[in-house]
Each structure stands twice: as C-alpha cells, then as structure tokens.
PDB file of N, CA, C and O in Angstrom:
ATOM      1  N   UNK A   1     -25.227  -0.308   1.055  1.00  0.00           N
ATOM      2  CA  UNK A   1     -24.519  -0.593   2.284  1.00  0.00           C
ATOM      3  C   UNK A   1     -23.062  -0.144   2.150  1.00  0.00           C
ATOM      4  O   UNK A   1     -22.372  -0.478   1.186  1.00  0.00           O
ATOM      5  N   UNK A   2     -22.633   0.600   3.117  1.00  0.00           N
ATOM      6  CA  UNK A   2     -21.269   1.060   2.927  1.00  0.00           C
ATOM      7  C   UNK A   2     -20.330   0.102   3.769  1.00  0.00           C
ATOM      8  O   UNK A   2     -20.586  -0.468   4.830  1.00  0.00           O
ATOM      9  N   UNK A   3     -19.268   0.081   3.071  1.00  0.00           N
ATOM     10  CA  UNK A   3     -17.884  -1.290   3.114  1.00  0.00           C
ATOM     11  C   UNK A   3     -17.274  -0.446   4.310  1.00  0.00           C
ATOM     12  O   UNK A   3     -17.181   0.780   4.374  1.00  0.00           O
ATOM     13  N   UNK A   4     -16.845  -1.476   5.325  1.00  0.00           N
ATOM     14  CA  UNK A   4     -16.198  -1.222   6.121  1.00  0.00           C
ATOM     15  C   UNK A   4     -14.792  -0.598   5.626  1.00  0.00           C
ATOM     16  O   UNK A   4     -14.410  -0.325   4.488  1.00  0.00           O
ATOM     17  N   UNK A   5     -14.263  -0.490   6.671  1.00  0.00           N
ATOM     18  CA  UNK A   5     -12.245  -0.347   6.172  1.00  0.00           C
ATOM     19  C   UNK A   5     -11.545  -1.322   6.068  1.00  0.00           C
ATOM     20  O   UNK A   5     -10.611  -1.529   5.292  1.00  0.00           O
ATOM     21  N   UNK A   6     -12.119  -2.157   7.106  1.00  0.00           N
ATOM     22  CA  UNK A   6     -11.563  -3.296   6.827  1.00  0.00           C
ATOM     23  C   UNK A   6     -11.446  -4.508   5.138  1.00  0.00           C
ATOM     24  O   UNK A   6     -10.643  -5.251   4.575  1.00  0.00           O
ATOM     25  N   UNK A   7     -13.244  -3.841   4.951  1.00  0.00           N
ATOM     26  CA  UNK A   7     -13.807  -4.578   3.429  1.00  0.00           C
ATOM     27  C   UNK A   7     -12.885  -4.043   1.944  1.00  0.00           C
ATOM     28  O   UNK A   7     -12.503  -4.696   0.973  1.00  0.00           O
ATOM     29  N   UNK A   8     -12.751  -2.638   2.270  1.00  0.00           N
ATOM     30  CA  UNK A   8     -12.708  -1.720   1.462  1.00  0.00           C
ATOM     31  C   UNK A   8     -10.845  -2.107   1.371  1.00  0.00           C
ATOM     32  O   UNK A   8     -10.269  -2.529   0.369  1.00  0.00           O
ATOM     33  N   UNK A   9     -10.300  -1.852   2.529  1.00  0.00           N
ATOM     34  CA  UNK A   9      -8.946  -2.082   2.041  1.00  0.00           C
ATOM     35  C   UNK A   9      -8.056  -3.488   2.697  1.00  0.00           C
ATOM     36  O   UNK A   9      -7.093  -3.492   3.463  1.00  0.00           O
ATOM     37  N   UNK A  10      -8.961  -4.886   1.925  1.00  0.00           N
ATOM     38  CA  UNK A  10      -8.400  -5.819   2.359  1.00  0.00           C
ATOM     39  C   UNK A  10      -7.107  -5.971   2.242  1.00  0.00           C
ATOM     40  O   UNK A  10      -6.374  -6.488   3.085  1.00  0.00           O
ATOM     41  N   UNK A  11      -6.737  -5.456   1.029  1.00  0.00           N
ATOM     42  CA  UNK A  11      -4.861  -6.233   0.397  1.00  0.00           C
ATOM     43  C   UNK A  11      -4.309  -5.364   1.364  1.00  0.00           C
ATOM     44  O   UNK A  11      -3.241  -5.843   1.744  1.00  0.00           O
ATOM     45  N   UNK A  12      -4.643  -3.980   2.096  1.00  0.00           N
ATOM     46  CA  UNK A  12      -3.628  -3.670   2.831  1.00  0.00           C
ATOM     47  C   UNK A  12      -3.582  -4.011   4.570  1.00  0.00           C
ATOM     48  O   UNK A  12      -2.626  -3.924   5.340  1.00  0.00           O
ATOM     49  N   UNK A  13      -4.948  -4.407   4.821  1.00  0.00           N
ATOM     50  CA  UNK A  13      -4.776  -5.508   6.167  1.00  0.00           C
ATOM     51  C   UNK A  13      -4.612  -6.648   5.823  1.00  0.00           C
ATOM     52  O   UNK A  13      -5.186  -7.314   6.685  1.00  0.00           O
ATOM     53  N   UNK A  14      -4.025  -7.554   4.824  1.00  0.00           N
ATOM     54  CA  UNK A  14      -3.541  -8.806   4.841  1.00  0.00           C
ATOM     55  C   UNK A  14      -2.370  -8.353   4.633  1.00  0.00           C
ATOM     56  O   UNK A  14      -1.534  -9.257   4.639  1.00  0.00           O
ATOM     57  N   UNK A  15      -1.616  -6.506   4.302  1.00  0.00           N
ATOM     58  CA  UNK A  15      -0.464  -6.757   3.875  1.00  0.00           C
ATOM     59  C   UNK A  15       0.450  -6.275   5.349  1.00  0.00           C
ATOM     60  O   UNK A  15       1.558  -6.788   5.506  1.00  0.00           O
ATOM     61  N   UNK A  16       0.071  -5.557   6.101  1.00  0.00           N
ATOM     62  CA  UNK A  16       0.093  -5.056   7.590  1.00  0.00           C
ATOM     63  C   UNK A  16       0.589  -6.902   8.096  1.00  0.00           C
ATOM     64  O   UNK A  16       1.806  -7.076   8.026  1.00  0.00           O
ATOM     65  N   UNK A  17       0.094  -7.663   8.375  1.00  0.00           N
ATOM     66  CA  UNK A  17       0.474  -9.009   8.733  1.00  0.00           C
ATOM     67  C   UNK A  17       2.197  -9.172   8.606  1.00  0.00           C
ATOM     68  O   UNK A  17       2.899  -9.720   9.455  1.00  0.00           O
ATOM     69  N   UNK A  18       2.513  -8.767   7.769  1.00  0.00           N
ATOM     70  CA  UNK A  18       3.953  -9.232   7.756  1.00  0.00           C
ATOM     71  C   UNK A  18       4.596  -8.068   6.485  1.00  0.00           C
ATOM     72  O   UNK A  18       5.646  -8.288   5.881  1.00  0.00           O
ATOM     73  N   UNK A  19       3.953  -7.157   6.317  1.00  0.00           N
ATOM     74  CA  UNK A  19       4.877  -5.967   5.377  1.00  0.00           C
ATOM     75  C   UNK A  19       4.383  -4.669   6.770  1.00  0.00           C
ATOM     76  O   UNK A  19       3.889  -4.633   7.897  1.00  0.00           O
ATOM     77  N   UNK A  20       5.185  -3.374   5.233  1.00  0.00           N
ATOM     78  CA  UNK A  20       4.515  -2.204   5.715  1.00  0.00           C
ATOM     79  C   UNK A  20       4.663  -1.086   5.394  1.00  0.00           C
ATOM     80  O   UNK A  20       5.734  -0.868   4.828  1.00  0.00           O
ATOM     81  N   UNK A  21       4.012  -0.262   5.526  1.00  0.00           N
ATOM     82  CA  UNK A  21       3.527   1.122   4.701  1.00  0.00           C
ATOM     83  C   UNK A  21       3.636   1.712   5.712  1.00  0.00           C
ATOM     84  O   UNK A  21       3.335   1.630   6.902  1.00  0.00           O
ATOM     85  N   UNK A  22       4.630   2.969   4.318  1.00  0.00           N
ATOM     86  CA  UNK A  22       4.137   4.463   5.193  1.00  0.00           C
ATOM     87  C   UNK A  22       3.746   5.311   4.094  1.00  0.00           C
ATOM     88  O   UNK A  22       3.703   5.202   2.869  1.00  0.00           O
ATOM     89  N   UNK A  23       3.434   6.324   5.079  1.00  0.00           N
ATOM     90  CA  UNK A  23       2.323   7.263   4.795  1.00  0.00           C
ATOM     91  C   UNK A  23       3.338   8.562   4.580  1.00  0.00           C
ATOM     92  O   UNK A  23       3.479   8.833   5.772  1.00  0.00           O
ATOM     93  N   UNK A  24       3.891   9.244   4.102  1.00  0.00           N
ATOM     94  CA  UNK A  24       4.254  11.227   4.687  1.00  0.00           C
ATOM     95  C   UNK A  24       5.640  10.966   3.477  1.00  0.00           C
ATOM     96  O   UNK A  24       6.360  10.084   3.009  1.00  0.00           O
ATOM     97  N   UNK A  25       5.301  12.753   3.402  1.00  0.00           N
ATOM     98  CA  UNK A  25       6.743  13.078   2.666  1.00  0.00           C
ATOM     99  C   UNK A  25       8.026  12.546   2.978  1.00  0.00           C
ATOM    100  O   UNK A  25       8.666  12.727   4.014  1.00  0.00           O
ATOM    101  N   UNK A  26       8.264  12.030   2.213  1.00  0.00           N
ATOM    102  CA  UNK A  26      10.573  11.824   2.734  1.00  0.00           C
ATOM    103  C   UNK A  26      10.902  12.380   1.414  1.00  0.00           C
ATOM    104  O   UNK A  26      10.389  12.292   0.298  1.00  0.00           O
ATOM    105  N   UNK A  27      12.072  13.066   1.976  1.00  0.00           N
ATOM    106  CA  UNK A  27      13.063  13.940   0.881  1.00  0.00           C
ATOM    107  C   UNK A  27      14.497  12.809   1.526  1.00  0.00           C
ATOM    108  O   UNK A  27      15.274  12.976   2.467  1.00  0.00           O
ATOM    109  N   UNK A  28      14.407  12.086   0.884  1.00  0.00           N
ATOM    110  CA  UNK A  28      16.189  11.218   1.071  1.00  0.00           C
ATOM    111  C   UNK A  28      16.825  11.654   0.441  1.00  0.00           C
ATOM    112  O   UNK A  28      17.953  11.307   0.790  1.00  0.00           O
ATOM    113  N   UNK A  29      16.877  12.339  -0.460  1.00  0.00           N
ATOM    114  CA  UNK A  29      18.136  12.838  -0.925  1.00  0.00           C
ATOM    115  C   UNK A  29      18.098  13.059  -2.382  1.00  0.00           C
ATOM    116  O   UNK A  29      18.534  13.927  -3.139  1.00  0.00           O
ATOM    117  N   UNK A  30      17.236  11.666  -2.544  1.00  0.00           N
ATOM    118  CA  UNK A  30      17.411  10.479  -3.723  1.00  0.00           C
ATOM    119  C   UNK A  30      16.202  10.770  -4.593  1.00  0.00           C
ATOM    120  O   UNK A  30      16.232  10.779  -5.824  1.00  0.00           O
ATOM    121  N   UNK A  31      14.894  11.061  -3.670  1.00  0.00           N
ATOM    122  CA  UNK A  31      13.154  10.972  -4.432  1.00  0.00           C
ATOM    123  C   UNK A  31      12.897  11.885  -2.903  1.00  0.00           C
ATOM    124  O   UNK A  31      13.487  12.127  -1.850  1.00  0.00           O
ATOM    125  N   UNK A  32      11.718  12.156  -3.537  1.00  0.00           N
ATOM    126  CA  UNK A  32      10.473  12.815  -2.970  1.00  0.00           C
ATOM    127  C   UNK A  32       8.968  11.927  -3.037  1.00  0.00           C
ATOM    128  O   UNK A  32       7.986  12.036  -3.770  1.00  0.00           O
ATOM    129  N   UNK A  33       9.244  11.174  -2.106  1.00  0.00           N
ATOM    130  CA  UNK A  33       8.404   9.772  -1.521  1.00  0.00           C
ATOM    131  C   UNK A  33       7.130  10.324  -0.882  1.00  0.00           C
ATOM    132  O   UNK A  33       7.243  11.080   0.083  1.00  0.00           O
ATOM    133  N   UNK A  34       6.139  10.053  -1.271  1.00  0.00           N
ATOM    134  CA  UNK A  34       4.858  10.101  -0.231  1.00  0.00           C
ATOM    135  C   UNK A  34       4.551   9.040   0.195  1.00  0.00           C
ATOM    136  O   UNK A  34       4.366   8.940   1.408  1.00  0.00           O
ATOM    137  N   UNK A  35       4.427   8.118  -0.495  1.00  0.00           N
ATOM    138  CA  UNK A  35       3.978   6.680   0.311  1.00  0.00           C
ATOM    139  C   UNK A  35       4.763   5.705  -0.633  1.00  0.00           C
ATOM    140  O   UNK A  35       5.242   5.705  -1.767  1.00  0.00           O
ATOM    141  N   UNK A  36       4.593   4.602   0.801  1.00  0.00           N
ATOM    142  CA  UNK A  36       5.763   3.432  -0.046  1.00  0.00           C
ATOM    143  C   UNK A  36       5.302   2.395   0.628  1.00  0.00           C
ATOM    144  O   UNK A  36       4.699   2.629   1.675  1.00  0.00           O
ATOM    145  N   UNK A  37       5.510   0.772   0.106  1.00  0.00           N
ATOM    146  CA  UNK A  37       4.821  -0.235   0.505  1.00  0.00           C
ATOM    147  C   UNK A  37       6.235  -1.117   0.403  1.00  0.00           C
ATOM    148  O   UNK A  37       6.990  -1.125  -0.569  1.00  0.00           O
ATOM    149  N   UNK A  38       6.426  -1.947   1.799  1.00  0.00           N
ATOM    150  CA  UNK A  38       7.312  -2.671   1.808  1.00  0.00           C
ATOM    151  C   UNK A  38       7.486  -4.404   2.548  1.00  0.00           C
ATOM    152  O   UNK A  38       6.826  -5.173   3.247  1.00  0.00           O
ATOM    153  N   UNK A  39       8.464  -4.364   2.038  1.00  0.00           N
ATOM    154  CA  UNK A  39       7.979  -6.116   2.937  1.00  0.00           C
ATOM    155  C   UNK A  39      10.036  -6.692   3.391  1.00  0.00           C
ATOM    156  O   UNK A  39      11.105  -6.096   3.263  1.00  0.00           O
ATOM    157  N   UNK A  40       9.759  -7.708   3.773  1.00  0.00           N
ATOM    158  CA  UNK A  40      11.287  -7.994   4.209  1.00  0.00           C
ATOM    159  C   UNK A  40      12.328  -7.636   2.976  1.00  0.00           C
ATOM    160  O   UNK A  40      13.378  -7.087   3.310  1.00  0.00           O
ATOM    161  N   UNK A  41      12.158  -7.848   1.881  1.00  0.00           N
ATOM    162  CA  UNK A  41      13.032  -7.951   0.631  1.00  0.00           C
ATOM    163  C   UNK A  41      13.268  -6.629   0.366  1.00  0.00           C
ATOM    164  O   UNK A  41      14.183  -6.502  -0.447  1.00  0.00           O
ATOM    165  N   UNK A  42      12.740  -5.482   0.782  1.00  0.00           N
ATOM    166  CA  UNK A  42      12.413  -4.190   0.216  1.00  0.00           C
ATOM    167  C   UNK A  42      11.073  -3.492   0.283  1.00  0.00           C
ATOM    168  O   UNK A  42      10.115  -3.760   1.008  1.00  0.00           O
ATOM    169  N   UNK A  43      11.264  -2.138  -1.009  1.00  0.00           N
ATOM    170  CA  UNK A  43      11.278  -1.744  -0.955  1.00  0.00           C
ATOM    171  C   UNK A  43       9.711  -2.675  -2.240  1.00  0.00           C
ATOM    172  O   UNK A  43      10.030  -3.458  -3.134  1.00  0.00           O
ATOM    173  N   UNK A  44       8.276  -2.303  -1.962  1.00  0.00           N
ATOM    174  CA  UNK A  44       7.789  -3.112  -3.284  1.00  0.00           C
ATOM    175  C   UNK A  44       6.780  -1.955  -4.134  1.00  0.00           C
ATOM    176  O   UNK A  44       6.047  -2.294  -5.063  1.00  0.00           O
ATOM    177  N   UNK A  45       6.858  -1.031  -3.802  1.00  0.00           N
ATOM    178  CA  UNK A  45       6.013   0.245  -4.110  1.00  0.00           C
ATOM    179  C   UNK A  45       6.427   1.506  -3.461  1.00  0.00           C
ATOM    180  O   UNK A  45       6.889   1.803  -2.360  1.00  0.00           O
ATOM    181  N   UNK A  46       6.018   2.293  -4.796  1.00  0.00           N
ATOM    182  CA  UNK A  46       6.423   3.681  -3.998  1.00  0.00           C
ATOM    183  C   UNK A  46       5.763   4.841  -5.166  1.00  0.00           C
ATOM    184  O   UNK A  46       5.263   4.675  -6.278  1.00  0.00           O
ATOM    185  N   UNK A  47       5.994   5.931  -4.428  1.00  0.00           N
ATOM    186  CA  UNK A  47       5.432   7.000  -5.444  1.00  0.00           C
ATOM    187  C   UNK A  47       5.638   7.907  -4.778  1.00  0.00           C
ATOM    188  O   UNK A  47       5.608   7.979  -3.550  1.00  0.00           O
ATOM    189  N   UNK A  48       5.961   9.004  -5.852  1.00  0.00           N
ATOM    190  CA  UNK A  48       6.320  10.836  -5.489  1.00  0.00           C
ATOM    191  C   UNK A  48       5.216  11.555  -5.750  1.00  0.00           C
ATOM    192  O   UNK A  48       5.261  12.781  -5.850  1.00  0.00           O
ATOM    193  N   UNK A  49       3.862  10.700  -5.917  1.00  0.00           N
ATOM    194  CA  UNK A  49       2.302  11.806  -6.490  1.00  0.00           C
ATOM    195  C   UNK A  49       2.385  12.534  -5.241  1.00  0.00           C
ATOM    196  O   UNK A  49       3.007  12.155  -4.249  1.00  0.00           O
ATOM    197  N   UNK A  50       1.654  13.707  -5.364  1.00  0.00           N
ATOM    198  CA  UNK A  50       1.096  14.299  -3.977  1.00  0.00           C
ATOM    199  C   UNK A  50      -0.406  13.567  -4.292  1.00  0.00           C
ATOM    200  O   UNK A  50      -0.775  13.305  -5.437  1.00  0.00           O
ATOM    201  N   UNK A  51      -1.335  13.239  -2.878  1.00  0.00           N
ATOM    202  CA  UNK A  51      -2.775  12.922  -3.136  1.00  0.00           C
ATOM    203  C   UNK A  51      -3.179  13.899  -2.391  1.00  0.00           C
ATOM    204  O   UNK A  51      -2.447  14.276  -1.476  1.00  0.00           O
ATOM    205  N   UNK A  52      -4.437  14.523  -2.621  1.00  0.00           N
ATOM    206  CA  UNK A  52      -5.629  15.320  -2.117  1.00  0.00           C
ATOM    207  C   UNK A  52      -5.879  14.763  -0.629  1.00  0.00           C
ATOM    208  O   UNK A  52      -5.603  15.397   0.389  1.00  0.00           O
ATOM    209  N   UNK A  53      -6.328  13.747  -0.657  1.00  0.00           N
ATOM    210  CA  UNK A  53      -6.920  12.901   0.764  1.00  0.00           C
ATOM    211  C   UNK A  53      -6.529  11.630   1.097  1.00  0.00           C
ATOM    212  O   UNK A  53      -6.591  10.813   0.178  1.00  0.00           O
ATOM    213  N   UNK A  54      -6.129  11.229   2.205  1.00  0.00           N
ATOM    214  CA  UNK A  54      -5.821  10.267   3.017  1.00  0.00           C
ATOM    215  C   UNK A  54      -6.286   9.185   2.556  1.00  0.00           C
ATOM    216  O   UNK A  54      -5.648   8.137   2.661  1.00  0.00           O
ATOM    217  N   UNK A  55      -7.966   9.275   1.721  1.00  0.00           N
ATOM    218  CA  UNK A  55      -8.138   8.059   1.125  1.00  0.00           C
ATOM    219  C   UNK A  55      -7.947   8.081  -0.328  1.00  0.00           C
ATOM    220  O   UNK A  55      -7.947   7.042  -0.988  1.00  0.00           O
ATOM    221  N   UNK A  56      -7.801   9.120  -0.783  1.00  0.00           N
ATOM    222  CA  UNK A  56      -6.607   8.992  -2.224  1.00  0.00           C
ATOM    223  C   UNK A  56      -5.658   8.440  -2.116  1.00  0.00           C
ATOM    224  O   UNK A  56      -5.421   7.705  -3.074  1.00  0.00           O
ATOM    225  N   UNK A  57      -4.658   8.442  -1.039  1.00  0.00           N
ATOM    226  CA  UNK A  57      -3.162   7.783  -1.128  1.00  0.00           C
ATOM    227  C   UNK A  57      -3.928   6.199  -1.014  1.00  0.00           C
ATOM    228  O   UNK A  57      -3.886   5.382  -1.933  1.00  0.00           O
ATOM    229  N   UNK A  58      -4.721   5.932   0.492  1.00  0.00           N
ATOM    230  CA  UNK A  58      -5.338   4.731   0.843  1.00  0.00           C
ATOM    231  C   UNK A  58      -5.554   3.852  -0.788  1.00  0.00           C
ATOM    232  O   UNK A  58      -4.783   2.948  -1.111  1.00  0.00           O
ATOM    233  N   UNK A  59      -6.714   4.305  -1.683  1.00  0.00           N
ATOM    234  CA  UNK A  59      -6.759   3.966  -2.476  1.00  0.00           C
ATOM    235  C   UNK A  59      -5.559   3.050  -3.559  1.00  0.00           C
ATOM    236  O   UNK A  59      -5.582   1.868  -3.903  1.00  0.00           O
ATOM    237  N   UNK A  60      -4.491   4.237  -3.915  1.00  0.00           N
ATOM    238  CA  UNK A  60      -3.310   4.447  -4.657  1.00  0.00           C
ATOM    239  C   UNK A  60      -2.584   2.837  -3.972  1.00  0.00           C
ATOM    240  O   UNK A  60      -2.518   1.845  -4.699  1.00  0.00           O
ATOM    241  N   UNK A  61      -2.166   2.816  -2.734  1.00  0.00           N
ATOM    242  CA  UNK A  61      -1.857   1.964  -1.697  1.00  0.00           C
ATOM    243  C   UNK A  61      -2.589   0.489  -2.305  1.00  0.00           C
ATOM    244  O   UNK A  61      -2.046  -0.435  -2.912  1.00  0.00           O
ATOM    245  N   UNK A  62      -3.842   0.637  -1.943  1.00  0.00           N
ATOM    246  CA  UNK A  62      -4.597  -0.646  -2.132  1.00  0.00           C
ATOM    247  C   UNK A  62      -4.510  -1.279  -3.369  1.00  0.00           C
ATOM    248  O   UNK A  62      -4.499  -2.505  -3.478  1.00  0.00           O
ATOM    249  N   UNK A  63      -4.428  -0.232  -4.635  1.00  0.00           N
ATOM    250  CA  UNK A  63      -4.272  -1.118  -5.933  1.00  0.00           C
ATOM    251  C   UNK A  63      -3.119  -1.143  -6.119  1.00  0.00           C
ATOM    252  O   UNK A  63      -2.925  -1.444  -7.296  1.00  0.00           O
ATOM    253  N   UNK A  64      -1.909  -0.936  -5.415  1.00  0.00           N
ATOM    254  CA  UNK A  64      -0.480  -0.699  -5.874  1.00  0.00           C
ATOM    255  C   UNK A  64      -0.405  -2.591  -4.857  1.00  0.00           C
ATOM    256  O   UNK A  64      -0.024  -3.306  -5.784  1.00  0.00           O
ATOM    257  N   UNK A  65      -0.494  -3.122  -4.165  1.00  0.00           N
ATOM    258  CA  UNK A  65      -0.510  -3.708  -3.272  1.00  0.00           C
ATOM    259  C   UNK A  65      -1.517  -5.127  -3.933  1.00  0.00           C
ATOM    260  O   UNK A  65      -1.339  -6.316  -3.667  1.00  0.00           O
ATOM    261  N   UNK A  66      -2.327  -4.672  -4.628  1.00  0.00           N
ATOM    262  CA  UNK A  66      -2.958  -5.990  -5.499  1.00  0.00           C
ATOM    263  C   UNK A  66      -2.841  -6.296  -7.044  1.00  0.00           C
ATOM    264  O   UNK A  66      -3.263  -7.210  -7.751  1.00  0.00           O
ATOM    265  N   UNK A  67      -2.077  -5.131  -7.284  1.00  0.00           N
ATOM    266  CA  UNK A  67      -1.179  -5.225  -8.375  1.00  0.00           C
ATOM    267  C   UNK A  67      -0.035  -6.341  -8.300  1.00  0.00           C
ATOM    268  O   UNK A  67       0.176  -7.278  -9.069  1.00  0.00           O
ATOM    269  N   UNK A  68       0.575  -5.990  -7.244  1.00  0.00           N
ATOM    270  CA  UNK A  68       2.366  -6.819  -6.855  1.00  0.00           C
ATOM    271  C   UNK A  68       1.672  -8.107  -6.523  1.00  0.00           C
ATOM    272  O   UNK A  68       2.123  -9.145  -7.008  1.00  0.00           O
ATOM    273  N   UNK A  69       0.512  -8.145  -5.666  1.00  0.00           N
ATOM    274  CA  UNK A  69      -0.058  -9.682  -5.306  1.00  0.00           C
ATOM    275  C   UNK A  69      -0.346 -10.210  -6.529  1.00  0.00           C
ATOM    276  O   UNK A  69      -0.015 -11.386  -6.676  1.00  0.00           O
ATOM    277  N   UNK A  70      -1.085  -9.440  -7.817  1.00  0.00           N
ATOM    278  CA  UNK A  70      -1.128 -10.436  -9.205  1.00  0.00           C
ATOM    279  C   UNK A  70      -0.205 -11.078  -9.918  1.00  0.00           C
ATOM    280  O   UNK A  70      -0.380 -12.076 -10.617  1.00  0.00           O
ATOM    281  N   UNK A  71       1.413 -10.114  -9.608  1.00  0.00           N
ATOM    282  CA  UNK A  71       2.350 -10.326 -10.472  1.00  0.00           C
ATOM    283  C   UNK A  71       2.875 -11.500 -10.058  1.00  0.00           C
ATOM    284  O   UNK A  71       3.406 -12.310 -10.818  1.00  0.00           O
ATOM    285  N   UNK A  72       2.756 -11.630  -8.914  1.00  0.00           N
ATOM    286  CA  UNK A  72       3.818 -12.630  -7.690  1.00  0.00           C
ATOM    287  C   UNK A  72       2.905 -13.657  -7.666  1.00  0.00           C
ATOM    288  O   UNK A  72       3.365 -14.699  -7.200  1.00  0.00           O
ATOM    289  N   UNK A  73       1.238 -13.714  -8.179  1.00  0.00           N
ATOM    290  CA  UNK A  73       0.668 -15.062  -7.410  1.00  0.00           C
ATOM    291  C   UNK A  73       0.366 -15.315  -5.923  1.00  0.00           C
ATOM    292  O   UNK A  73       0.420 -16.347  -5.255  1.00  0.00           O
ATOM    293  N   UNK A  74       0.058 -14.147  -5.639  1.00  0.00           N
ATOM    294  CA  UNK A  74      -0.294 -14.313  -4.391  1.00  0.00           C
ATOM    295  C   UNK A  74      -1.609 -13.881  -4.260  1.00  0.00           C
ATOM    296  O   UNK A  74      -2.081 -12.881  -4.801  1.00  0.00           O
ATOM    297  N   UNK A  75      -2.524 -15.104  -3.108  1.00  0.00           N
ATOM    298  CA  UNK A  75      -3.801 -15.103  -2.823  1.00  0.00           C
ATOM    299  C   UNK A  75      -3.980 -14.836  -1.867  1.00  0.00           C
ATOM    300  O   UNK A  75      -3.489 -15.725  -1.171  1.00  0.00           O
ATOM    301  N   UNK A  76      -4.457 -14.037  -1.211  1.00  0.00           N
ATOM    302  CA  UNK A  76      -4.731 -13.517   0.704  1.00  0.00           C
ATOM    303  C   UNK A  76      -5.766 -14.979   0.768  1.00  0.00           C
ATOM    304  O   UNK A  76      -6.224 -15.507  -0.245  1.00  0.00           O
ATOM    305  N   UNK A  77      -6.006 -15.480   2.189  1.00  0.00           N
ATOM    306  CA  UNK A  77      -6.793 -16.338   2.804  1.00  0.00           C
ATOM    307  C   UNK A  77      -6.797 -15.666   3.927  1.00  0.00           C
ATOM    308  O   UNK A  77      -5.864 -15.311   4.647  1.00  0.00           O
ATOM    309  N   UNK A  78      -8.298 -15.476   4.043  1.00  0.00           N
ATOM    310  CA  UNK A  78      -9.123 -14.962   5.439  1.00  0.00           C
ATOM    311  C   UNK A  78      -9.323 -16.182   6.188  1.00  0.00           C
ATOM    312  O   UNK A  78     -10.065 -17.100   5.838  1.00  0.00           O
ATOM    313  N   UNK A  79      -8.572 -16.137   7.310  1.00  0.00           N
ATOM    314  CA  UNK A  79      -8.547 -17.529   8.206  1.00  0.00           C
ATOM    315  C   UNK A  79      -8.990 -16.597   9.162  1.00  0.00           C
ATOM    316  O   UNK A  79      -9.235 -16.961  10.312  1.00  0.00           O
TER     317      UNK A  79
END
C-alpha cells in the first residue's frame, strides 16, 4: 500500500502549522541555500546540496525536521 503525502511527510505537515520551508536557490550573498526550515526563532535548517528531485529535497526536509524535533523533545500529536 502506498503512503499518502500526508503519511509519508508527517514532521513537515505538523511543521507547516506554525513554522516554514522553502524550497529554491537563494544566493544572499552569504550561502547558496536550496532549502531551509524555519520557525519564529529562526532560521532551524538549511542546506547548499543541490537534490535531483523534489522528493529528494522533500525527503532531506523531512529528516532534517525530525532530527531538530529529537533534539528539542518534541512530539507531534495528531488531534
């Protein structure tokens, strides 16, 4: 049975709720950013990889995102 999107990338629809990600090249000046994961405090992930496919970064995203939830103690609840 194949996992929805929703199944497949829970930590980043519980993280959409109150953070947020983007997706595309930025040249600031500073880095060469493809995707970055953020929330009120900042800035909580980021990376200069190039990925192949949309669900390569997706992927990259999802464990970068349940990584920071292990460090911090944080549990998503599906209400």
């Amino acid at each position: 049975m194949t996992q929805s999107i929703d199944e497949k990338y829970r930590n980043i629809r519980m993280w959409m709720a109150d953070g947020g990600i983007e997706i595309g090249y930025c040249d600031s000046g500073y880095t060469n950013v493809t995707a970055r994961v953020v929330d009120d405090g900042g800035v909580v992930w980021e990376t200069e990889e190039t990925f192949t496919s949309l669900e390569a970064v997706l992927d990259a995203i999802e464990a970068a995102i349940a990584d920071w939830c292990k460090q911090t103690g944080i549990e998503w609840r599906d209400d």
